[in-house]
C-alpha positions in Angstrom: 2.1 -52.5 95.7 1.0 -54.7 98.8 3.7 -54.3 101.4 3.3 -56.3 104.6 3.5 -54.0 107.9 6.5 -55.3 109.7 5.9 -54.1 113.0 2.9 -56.6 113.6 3.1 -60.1 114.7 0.9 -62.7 112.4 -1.8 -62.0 114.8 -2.2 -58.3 114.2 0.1 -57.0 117.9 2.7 -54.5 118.1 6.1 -56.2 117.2 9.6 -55.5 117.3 11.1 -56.1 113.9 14.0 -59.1 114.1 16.9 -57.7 112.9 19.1 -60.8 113.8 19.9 -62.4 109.9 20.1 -58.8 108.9 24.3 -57.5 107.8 25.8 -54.9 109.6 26.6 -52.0 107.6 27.5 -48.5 107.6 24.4 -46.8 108.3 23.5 -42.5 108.3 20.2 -40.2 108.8 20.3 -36.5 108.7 16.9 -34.7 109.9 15.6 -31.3 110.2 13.1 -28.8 111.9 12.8 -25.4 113.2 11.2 -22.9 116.1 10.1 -20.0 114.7 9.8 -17.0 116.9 9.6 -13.4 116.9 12.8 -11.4 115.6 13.5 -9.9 119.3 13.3 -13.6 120.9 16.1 -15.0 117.9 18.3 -12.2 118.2 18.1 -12.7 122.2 19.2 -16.3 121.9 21.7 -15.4 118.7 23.2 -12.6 121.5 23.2 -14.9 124.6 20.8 -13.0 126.0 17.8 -15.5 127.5 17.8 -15.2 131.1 17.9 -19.4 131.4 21.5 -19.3 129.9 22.8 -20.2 126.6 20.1 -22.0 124.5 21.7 -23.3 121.6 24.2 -25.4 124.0 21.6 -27.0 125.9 19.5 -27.6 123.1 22.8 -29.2 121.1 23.2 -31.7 124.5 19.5 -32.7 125.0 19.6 -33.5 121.1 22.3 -35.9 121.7 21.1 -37.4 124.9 18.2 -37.7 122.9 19.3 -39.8 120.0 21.1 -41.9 121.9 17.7 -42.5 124.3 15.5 -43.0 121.2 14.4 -46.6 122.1 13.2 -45.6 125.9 10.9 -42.7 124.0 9.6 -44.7 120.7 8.5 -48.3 121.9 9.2 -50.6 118.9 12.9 -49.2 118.1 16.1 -51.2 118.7 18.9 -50.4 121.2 21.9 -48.7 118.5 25.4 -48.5 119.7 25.7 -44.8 117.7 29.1 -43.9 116.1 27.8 -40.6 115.9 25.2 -37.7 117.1 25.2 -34.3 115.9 22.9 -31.4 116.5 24.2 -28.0 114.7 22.3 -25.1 114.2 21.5 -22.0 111.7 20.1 -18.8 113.0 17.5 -17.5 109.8 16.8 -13.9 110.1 15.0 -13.7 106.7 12.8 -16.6 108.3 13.0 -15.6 112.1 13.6 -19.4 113.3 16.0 -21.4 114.2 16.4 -24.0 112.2 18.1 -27.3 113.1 19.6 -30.4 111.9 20.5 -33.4 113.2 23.2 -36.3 111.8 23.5 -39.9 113.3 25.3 -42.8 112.4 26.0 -46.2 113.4 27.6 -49.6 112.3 24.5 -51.8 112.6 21.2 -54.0 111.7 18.9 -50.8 111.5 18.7 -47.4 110.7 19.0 -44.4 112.4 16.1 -42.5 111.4 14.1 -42.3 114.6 17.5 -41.3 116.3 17.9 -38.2 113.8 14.0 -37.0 113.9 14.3 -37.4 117.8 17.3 -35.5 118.5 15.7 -32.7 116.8 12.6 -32.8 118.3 14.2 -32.4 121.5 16.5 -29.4 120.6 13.2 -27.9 119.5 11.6 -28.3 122.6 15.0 -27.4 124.3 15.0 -24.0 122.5 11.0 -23.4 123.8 11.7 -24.5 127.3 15.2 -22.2 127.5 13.1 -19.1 125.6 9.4 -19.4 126.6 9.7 -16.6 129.3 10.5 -14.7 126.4 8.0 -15.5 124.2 4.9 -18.4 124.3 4.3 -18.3 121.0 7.3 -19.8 119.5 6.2 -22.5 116.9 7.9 -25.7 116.7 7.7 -27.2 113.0 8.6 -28.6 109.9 10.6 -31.7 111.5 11.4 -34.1 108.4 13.9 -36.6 107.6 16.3 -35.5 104.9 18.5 -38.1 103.7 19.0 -41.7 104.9 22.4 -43.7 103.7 22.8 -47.7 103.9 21.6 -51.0 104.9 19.0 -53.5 102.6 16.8 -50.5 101.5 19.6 -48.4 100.5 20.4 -44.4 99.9 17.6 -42.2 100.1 17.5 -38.1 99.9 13.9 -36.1 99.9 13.4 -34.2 96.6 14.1 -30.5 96.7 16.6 -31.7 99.6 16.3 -28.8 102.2 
């Protein structure tokens, strides 16, 4: 299927996409990663016990700043008036991470994808700047969109979900 790349102009240069004939609708992503780490470093920031403070509510705020600063970080996306930016987190033993996920919505023209995967990308790097004293070899990973909801391309949720 032959799909024209819609972030290039007719001359082959880096292009905003025109969203201005495009409905406003409802529009939702939800995106996830992790930092895994050594057991000692989660149970220090599941305990409050990182010497730079708690890292789970720093990571939660630059998250949020994050989404809504998406289009001064990724080049081509639009300016979104978010309805929403969440950042919540869940401390896996079993696994030794921390994994995170990230909801945004917005009435609009576009989708809030970028604004989901970035937010999490910055509470990942949050969590290693707030814990790398206690450990350097924290690995940040696995940083996927799960689900998309609205506008022309419709509903979308990644097989096997999480």
């Amino acid at each position: 299927m032959s799909q024209s790349l819609t972030h290039l102009d007719a001359q082959g240069h880096a292009a905003m996409v025109d969203v201005g004939e495009k409905q406003i609708t409802s529009r939702e992503a939800i995106a996830q990663g992790e930092v895994q780490m050594l057991p000692a470093t989660l149970a220090a920031i599941r305990d409050g016990n990182v010497p730079k403070g708690d890292v789970l509510a720093a990571a939660r705020i630059a998250g949020i700043l994050a989404a809504k600063k998406t289009p001064d970080l990724i080049p081509l996306c639009h300016t979104l008036l978010l309805t929403k930016a969440a950042v919540d987190f869940a401390i896996d033993e079993a696994g030794s991470r921390v994994v995170i996920t990230a909801t945004v919505r917005c009435n609009g023209k576009t989708g809030v994808e970028m604004e989901a995967l970035t937010a999490v990308s910055v509470a990942a790097l949050t969590i290693y700047d707030m814990a790398k004293a206690l450990e350097k070899t924290m690995t940040i990973g696995d940083i996927r969109l799960l689900g998309k909801r609205g506008g022309k391309s419709g509903d979308w949720t990644r097989e096997g979900g999480e």
